[in-house]
N, C-alpha and C positions, 0 to 999 in steps of 0.2 A: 444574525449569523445562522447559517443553515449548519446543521449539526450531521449530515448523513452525507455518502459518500457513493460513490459510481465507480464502479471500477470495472475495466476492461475484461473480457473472459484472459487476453494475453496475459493483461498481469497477472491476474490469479492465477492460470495458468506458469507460470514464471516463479510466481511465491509457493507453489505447493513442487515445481521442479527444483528450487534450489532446497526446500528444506529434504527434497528424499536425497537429492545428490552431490548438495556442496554443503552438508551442514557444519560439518568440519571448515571448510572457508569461511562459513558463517561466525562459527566461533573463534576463530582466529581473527575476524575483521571487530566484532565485540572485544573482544581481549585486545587489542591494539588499541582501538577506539577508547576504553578504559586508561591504559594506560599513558596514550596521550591529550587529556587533558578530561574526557567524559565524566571522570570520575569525580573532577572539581567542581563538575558543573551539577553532578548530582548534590553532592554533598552541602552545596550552598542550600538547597533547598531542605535537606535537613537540618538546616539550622531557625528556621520557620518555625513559628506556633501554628498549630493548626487553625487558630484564628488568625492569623498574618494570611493563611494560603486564603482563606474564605475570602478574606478583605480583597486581595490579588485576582480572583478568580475570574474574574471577567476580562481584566487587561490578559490576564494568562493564559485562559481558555483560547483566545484570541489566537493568540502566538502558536499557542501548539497547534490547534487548527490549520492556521496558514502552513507548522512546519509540516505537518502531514501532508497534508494537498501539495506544497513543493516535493518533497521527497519522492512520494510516488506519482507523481508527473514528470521528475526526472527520471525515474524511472522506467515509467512506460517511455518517452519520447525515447531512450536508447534502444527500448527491446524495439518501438515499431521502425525504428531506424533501421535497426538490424532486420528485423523482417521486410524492408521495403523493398528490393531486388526481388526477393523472392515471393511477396504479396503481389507484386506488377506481371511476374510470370503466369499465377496462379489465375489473376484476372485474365489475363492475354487469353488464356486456353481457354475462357468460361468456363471455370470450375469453381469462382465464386456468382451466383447468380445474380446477387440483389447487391446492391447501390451498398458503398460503405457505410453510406446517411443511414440508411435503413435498417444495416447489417448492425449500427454504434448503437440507436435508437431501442430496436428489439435486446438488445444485448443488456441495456443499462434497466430495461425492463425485467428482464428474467433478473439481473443479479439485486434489483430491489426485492423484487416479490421471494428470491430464495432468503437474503441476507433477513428480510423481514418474517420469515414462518421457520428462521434457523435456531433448534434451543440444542443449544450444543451440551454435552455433558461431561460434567466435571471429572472425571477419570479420562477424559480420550487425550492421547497423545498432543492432537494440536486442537486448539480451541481460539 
């Protein structure tokens, strides 16, 4: 299982514009989430030894993996949805120069080499 992630400059783009502008959505969609049923599902897991989770970790690690990569794949597939009218304009005019292939490829490069030389610090607002 591959442990590292790619992510679109959109989405990040996307996760750093909702938390300046919809954080208040954000917490309202957790707080909902909680309420209808999240919170059951944490709590099971507090009921765990921490040797029960060690024993688990491998089927579990699994699962969360997979739920992440679903999550923000659904994700991104709605923002480029949403930008696709206006991605196809953007090409039309050649104002994007280079091949999407190209443009996905350089992109997944830059966000390895930042995500890997990133030491974020423990005081800053988002980490």
């Amino acid at each position: 299982m591959s442990t590292s992630f790619s992510l679109s400059l959109e989405l990040v783009l996307l996760m750093s514009w909702l938390l300046k502008h919809e954080k208040k959505a954000l917490n309202e969609l957790i707080k909902k989430s909680l309420k209808t049923g999240l919170i059951k599902e944490i709590e099971l897991f507090d009921t765990f030894t921490q040797e029960q989770l060690l024993d688990m970790d491998s089927e579990m690690s699994d699962e969360f993996h997979n739920a992440i990569l679903d999550f923000l794949m659904h994700m991104e597939k709605r923002l480029i949805d949403g930008l696709g009218p206006k991605r196809q304009l953007l090409e039309n005019q050649n104002l994007l120069s280079i091949s999407p292939k190209i443009n996905t490829e350089k992109k997944d490069v830059l966000f390895y080499e930042l995500l890997k030389n990133w030491n974020p610090k423990q005081n800053e607002p988002i980490n």
